[in-house]
C-alpha positions as CSV (number, residue, x, y, z in Angstrom):
1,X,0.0,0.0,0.0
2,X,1.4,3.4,-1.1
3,X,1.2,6.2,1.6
4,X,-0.3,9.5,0.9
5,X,1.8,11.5,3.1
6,X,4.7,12.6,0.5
7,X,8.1,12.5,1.3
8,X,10.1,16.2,1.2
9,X,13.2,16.5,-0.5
10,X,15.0,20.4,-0.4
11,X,17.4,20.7,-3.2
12,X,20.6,22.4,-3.0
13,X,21.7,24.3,-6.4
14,X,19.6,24.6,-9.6
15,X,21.8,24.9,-12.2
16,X,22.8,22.7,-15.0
17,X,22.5,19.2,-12.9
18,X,19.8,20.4,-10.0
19,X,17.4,21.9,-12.5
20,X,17.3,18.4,-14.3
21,X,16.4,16.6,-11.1
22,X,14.1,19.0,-10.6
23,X,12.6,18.4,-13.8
24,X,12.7,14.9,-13.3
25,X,11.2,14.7,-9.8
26,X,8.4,16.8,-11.7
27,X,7.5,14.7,-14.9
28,X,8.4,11.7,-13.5
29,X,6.5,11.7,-10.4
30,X,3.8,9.2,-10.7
31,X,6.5,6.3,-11.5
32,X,9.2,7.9,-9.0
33,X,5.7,7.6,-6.5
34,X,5.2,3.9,-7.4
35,X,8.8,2.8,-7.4
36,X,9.6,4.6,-3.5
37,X,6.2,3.8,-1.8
38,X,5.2,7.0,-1.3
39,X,5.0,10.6,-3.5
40,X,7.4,12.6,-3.4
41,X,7.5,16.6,-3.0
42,X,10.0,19.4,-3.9
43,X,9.8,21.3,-0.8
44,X,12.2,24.0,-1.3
45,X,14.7,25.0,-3.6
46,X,18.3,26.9,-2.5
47,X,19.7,29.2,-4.8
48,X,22.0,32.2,-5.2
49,X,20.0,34.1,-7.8
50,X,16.6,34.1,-6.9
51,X,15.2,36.3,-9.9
52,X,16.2,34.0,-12.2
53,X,13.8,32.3,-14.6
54,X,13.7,28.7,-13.9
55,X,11.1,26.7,-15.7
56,X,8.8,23.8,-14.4
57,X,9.7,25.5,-10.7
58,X,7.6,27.3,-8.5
59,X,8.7,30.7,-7.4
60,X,7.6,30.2,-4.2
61,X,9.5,27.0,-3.4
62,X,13.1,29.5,-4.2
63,X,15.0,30.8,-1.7
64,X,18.3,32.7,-1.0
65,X,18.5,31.0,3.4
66,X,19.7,27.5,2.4
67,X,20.4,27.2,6.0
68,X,16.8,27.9,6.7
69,X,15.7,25.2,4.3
70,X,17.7,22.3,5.5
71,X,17.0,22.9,9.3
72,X,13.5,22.6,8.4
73,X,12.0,19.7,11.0
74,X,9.7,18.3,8.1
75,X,12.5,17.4,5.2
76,X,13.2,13.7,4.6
77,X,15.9,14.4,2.0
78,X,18.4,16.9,0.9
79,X,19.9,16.9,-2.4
80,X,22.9,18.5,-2.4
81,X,24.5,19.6,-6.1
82,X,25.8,23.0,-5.3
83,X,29.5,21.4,-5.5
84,X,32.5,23.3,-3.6
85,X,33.7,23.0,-0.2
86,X,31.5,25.5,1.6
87,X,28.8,26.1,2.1
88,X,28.4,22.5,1.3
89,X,29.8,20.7,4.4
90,X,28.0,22.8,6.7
91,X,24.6,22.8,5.0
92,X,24.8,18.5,4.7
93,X,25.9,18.9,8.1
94,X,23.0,20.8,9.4
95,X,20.7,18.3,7.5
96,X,21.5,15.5,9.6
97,X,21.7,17.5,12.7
98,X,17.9,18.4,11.7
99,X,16.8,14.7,10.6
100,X,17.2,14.2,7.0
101,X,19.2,12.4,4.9
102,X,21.2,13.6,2.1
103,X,22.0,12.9,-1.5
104,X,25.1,14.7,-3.2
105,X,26.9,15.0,-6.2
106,X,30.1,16.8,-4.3
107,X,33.5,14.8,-5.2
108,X,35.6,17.3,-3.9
109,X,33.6,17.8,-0.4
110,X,33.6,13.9,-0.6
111,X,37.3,13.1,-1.5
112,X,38.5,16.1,1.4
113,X,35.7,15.4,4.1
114,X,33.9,12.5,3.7
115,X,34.9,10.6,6.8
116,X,33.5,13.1,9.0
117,X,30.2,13.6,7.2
118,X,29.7,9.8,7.4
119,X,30.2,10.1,10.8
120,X,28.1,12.3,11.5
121,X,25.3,11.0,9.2
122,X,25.9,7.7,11.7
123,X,25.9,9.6,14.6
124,X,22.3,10.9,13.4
125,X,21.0,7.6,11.9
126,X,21.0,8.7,8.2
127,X,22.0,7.9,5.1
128,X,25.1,9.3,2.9
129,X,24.4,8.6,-0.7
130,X,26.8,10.1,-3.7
131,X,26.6,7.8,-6.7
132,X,26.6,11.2,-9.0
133,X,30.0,12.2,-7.4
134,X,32.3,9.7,-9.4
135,X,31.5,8.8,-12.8
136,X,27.5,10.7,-13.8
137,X,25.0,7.8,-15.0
138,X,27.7,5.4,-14.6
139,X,26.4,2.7,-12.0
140,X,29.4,2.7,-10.3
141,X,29.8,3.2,-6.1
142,X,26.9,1.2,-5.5
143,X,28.4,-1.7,-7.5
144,X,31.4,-1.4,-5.7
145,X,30.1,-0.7,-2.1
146,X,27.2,-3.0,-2.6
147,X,27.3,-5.8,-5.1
148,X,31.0,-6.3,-4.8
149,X,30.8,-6.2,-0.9
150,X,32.0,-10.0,-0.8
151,X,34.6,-9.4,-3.6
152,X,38.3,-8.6,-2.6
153,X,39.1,-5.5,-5.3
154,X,42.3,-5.4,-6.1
155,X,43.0,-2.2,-9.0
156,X,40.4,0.6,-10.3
157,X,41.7,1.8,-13.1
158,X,39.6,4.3,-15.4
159,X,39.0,7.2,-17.3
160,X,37.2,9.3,-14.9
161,X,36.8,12.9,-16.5
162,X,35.2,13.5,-20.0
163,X,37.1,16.6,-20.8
164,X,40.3,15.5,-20.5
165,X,39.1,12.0,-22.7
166,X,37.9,14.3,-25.2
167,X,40.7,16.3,-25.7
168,X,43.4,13.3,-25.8
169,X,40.9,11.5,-28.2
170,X,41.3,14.1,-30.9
171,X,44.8,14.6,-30.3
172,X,44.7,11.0,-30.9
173,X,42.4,11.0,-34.2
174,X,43.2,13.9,-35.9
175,X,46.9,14.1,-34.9
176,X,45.8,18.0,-33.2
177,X,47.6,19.7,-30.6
178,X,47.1,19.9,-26.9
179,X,45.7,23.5,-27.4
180,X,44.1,23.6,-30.7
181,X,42.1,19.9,-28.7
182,X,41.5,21.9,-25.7
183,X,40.2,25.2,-28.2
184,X,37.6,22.7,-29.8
185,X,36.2,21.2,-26.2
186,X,36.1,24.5,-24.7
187,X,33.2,25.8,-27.9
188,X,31.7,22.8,-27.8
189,X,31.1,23.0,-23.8
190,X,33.3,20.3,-22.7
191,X,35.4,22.3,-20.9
192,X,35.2,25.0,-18.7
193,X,36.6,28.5,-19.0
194,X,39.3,27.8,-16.6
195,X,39.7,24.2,-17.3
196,X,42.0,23.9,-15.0
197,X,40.4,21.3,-12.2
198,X,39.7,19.0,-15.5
199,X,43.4,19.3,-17.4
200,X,45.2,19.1,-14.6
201,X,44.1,16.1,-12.6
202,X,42.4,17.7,-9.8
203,X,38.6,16.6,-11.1
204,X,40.0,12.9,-11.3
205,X,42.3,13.2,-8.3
206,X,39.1,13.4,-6.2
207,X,37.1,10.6,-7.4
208,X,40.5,8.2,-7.3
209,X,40.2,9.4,-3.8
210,X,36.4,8.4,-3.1
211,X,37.2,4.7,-5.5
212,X,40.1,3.7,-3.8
213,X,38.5,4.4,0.0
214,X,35.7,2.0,-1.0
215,X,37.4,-0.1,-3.0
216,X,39.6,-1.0,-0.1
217,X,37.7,0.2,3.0
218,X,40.8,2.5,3.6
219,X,39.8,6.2,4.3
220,X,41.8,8.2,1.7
221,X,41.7,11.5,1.1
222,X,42.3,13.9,-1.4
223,X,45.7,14.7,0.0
224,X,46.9,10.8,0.0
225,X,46.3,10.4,-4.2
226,X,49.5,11.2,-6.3
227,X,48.9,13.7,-9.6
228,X,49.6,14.8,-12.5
229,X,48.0,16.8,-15.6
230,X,47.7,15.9,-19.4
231,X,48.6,19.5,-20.7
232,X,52.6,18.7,-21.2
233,X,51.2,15.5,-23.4
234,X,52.2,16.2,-27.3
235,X,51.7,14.9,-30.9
236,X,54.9,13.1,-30.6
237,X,53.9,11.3,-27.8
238,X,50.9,9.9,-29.7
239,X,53.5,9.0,-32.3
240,X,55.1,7.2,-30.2
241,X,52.4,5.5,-28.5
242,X,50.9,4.6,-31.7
243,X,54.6,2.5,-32.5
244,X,54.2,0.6,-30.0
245,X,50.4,-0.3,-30.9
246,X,49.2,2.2,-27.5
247,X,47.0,5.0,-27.3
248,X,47.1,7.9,-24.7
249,X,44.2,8.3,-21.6
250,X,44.5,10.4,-18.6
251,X,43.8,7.8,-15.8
252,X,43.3,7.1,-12.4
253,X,44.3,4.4,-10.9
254,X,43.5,2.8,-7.6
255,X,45.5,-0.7,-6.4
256,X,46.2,-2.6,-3.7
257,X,49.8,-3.9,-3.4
258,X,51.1,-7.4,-4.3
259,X,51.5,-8.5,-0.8
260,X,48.3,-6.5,0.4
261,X,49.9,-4.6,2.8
262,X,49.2,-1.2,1.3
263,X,47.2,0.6,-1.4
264,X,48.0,3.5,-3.6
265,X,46.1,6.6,-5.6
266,X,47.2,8.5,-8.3
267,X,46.4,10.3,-11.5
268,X,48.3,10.7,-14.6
269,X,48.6,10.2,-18.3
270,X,49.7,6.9,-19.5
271,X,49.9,4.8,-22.4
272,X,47.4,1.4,-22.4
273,X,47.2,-1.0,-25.3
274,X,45.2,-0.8,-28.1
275,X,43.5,-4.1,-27.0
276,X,42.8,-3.0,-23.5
277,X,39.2,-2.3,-23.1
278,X,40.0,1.4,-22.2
279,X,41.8,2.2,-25.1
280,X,38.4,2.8,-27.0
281,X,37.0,4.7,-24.9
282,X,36.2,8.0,-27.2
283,X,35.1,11.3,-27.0
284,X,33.4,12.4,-23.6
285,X,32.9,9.5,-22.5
286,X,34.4,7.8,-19.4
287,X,34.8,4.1,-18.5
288,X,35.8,2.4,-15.0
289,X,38.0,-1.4,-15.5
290,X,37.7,-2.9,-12.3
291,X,39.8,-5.8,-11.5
292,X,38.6,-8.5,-8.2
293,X,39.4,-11.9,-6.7
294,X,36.5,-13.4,-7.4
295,X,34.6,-11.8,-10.2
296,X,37.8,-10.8,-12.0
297,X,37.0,-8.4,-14.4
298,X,34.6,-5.9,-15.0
299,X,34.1,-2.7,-17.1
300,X,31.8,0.3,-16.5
301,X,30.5,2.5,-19.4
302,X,29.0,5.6,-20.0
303,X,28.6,9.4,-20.0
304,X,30.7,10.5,-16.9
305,X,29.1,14.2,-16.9
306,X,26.5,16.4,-18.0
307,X,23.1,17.5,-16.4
308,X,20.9,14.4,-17.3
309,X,22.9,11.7,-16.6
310,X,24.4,13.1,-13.6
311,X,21.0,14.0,-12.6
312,X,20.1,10.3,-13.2
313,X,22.3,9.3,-10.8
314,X,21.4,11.4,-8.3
315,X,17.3,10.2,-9.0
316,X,18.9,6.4,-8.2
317,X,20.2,7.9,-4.8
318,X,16.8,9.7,-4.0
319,X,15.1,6.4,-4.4
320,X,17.1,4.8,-2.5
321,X,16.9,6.5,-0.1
322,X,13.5,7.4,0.3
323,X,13.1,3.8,0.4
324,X,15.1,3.5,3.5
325,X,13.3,6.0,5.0
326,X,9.8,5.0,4.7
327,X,11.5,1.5,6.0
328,X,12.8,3.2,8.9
329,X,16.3,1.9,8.0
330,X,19.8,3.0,6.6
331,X,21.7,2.0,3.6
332,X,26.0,1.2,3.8
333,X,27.6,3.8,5.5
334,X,31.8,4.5,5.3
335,X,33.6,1.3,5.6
336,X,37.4,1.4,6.2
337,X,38.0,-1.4,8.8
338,X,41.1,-2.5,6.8
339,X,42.8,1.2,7.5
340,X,45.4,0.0,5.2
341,X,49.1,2.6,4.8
342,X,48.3,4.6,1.1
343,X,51.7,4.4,-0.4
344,X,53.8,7.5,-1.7
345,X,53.9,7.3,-5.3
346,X,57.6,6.6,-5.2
347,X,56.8,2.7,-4.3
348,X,54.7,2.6,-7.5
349,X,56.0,-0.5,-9.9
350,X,54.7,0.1,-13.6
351,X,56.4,0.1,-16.9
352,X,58.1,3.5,-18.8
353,X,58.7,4.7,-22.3
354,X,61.2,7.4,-22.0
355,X,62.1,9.9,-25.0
356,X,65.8,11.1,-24.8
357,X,67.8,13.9,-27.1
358,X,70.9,12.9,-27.1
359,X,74.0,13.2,-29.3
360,X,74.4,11.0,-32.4
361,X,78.0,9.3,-31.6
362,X,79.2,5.8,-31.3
363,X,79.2,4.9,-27.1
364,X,75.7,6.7,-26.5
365,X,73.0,3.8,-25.8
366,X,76.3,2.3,-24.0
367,X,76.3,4.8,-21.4
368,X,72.7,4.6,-21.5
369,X,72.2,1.2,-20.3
370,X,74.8,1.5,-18.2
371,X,72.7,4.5,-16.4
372,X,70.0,2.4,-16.5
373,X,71.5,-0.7,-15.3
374,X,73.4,1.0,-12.0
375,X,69.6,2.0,-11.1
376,X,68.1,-1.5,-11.0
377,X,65.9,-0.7,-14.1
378,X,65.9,-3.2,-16.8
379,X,65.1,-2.0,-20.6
380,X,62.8,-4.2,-22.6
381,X,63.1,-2.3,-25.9
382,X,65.3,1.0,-27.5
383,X,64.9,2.5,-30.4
384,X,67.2,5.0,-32.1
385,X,66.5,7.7,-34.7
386,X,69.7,9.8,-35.8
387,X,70.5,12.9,-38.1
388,X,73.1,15.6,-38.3
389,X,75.3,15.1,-35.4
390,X,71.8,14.4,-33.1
391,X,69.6,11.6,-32.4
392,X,66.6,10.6,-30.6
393,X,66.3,7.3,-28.0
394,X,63.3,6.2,-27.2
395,X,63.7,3.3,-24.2
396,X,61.0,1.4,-22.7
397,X,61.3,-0.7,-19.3
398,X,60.4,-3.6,-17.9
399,X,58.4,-2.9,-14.3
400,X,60.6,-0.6,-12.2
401,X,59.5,1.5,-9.1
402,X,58.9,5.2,-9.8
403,X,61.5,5.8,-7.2
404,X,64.2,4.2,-9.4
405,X,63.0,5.7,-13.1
406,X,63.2,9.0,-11.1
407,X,66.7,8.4,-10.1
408,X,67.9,6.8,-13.5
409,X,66.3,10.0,-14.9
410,X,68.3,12.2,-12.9
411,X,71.3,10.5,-13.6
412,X,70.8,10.7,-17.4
413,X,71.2,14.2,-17.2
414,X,74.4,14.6,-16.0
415,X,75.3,12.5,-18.8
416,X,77.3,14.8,-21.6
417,X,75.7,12.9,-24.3
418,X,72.1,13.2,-23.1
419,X,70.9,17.0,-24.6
420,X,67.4,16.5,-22.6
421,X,64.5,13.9,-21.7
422,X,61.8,15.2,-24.0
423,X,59.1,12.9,-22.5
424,X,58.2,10.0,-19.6
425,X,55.3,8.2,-19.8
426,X,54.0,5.6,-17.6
427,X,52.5,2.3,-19.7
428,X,50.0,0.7,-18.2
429,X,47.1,-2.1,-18.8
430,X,49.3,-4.8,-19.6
């Protein structure tokens, strides 16, 4: 039997993604009613521009006092997609102090603070829900938190932010520059103005955060996962990528040490095979390739951004948890029992394609591998290109630590013969 007394939900943010749940919650209401048990109500909706024309919304449910509106005593759910640090963690924060539950789309808030608003959302008997915060429509943190519970996960490796995807996929296609990429995402609205959170890893860095605390039931914060941007990345890299049958993919990359003991985070371009699932992964889109024990592996697909599929996410949460509500019980909260060490990104072991200048004499690749050797790196392949008195040396390892590529690097330049590195690249997926 459904009940007639609707369930209140005060939204946080009506812009691109809050003004399609809104929409949503509005045309969908019947079915949304049917599938939770109960109607469900836009109470109140918090915003910073109150004369603005938004359609399909009441005036009267818009106000400026989002404080007011989530310390209301009859809200049963708080959808927060406002984004930022403040006033996001006090507002979700006040909502479970006031007895609702809340929804959110807020990696950074999440990746920096999530262990304390869990806490408090236990301390107050409600539920946490952020599906929309990782990878937009992708069904992704309730795999992982829920159907994998059982499962030991062992890597997370994924493309996690569309803009940067787009950008190395026509760099990759059409052989285009880094900027001439980033000009074409930026007018199609791909990337922002300052696309600086996106390009330079900070976007990803978060979510790798939020993935690797669940994956392992570690808390790990924003602060713990290594990274670096995709705007040094260049044609010649793709050049060289495409040699050795790769492509290029900003990724992040979440695993848990051979011996278990330890887990790291990081963010950074790389090179993956042409046959690894990732590697055709184009345009905006982003993909998740989750490796376990017992289920092995698994790939996750989809738009990773945009206001109806993040906004579809965020619907899943809201029935959720307005199912747990009416049931008068809680959905998985934080779990990070193992509390495993996060690993400084020197202890990382992957492969490395390295592009050196260097002079074009007899004794060069000698010196070379001897540089190479002394460090405990072993090469796998080298290739040498050479004209005019110069010459270019591309060498890719076998698995070293990042700690010993940095110090063979290092070393390399104070070698006479070595005019500069041009490039390092990580290769990964293999």
């Amino acid at each position: 039997m459904m009940r007639t007394r609707p369930l209140k939900v005060a939204l946080l943010g009506c812009g691109v993604v809050g003004s399609e749940v809104a929409r949503i919650m509005t045309t969908h209401a019947d079915d949304l009613a049917a599938r939770i048990g109960a109607p469900v109500e836009l109470a109140g909706v918090a915003v910073r521009r109150p004369d603005r024309v938004r359609e399909g919304i009441d005036q009267a449910l818009v106000t400026t006092d989002a404080t007011a509106l989530v310390k209301r005593g009859d809200i049963d759910v708080v959808v927060e997609v406002i984004g930022g640090i403040e006033p996001a963690r006090t507002l979700i924060t006040a909502a479970f102090e006031h007895g609702a539950s809340v929804v959110s789309a807020n990696k950074a808030l999440l990746a920096q603070d999530g262990a304390a608003l869990h806490a408090v959302a236990e301390e107050h008997d409600k539920d946490l829900y952020y599906e929309a915060a990782v990878a937009g429509a992708i069904p992704l943190i309730r795999p992982l938190r829920e159907s994998l519970a059982g499962d030991k996960i062992n890597r997370v490796m994924g493309i996690v932010n569309g803009t940067t995807n787009f950008i190395l996929d026509k760099m990759d296609s059409t052989g285009a520059g880094y900027q001439e990429a980033l000009d074409e995402a930026t007018a199609l609205g791909y990337a922002e103005a300052d696309p600086t959170a996106d390009v330079e890893g900070f976007d990803a860095a978060a979510k790798a955060a939020i993935l690797a605390g669940i994956s392992f039931h570690t808390r790990v914060r924003l602060d713990d996962v290594y990274r670096e941007g995709m705007t040094e990345v260049t044609a010649a890299d793709f050049a060289s990528a495409k040699e050795m049958g790769c492509t290029i993919k900003l990724l992040a990359i979440c695993e848990r040490a051979e011996d278990g003991a330890s887990v790291t985070a990081r963010v950074h371009p790389a090179m993956i095979p042409l046959s690894h699932p990732l590697a055709s992964v184009r345009g905006a889109y982003n993909a998740v390739f989750v490796e376990s024990d017992a289920a092995g592996q698994l790939m996750f697909y989809g738009p990773g951004a945009g206001g109806s599929p993040t906004a579809s996410a965020v619907l899943g949460d809201l029935v959720a948890v307005c199912r747990n509500r009416l049931s008068g019980t809680t959905g998985p909260g934080e779990s990070a029992y193992a509390a495993l060490p996060v690993s400084p990104m020197g202890d990382v072991v992957t492969r490395y394609h390295i592009s050196l200048d260097v002079a074009d004499k007899p004794g060069v690749l000698a010196q070379v591998a001897t540089v190479f050797a002394e460090h405990g790196v072993s090469i796998d392949t080298v290739r040498q290109q050479g004209k005019d008195g110069e010459a270019s040396l591309v060498v890719v390892t076998h698995r070293a630590s990042d700690a010993a590529l940095t110090g063979t690097v290092e070393a390399l330049r104070k070698l006479d013969t070595v005019r500069g590195v041009a490039s390092i690249m990580r290769v990964e997926g293999e």
